[in-house]
N, C-alpha and C positions, 0 to 999 in steps of 0.2 A: 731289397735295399740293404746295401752292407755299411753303408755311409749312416751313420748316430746322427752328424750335425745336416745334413741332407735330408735324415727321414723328419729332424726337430724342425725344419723350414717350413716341408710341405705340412704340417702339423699345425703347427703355430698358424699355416695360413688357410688349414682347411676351419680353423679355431674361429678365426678372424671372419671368413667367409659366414660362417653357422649364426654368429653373434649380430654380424652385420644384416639378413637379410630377417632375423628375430627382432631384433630394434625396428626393421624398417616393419614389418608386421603389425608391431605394438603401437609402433607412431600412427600410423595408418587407422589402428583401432581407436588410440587415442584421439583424434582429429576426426573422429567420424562421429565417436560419440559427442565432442562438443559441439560438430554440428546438428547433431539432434538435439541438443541439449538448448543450441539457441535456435533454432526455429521453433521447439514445444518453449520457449520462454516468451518467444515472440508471437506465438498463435494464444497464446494465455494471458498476456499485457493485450493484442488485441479484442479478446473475449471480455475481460477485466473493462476497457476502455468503453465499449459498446454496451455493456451492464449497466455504466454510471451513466452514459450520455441517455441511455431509454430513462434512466428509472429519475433522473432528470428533468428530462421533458414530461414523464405522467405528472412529477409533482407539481412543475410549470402549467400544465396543463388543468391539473386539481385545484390550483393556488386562484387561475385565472377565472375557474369556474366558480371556486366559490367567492371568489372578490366582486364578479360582478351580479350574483343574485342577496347579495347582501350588505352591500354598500351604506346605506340608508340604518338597517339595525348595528351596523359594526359600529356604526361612529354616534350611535345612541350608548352604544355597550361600555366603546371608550370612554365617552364623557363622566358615565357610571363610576367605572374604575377611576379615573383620578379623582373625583370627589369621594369616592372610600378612602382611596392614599392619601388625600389628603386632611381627611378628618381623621385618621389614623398616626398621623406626622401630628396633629394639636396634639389630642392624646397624649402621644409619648413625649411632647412637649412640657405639660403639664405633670405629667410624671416625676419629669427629669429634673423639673423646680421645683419639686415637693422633696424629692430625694436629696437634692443639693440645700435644701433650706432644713430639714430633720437632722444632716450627718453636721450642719454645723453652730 
């Protein structure tokens, strides 16, 4: 080729060519990896999902079991605990008007 501005065309478009079919490679890698990137995101929200709904129902399951073989002691146990809370509420009642009657 004796033509300068001749051999600068085929140049510039074999350039062109090299650059284009390298982008189209990298696009292609890029867009492959995000599709693996959302299918292991979405095999992992599915695993994640399936964890909570099992570990869910054992506790539903646990909660049911022991509600109904102690129905009868729990609501002895309750009544227990609010008459401690609430002779613990006198208490700090009597406290609080000994402290309020000393600071004045």
């Amino acid at each position: 080729m004796s033509n300068p501005l001749l051999q600068a065309f085929f140049v510039g478009r074999a350039v062109a060519e090299v650059i284009n079919e390298r982008l189209e490679v990298a696009l292609t890698d890029a867009l492959s990896e995000v599709g693996k990137f959302d299918a292991e995101a979405r095999e992992q929200m599915r695993q994640f999902t399936q964890e909570v709904i099992e570990r869910a129902n054992r506790a539903a399951e646990a909660a049911d079991a022991g509600q109904s073989t102690t129905v009868g002691q729990d609501s002895v146990d309750l009544q227990a605990n609010i008459d401690e809370l609430r002779a613990e509420i006198a208490l700090l009642r009597n406290e609080l008007q000994r402290y309020r009657s000393s600071s004045v």
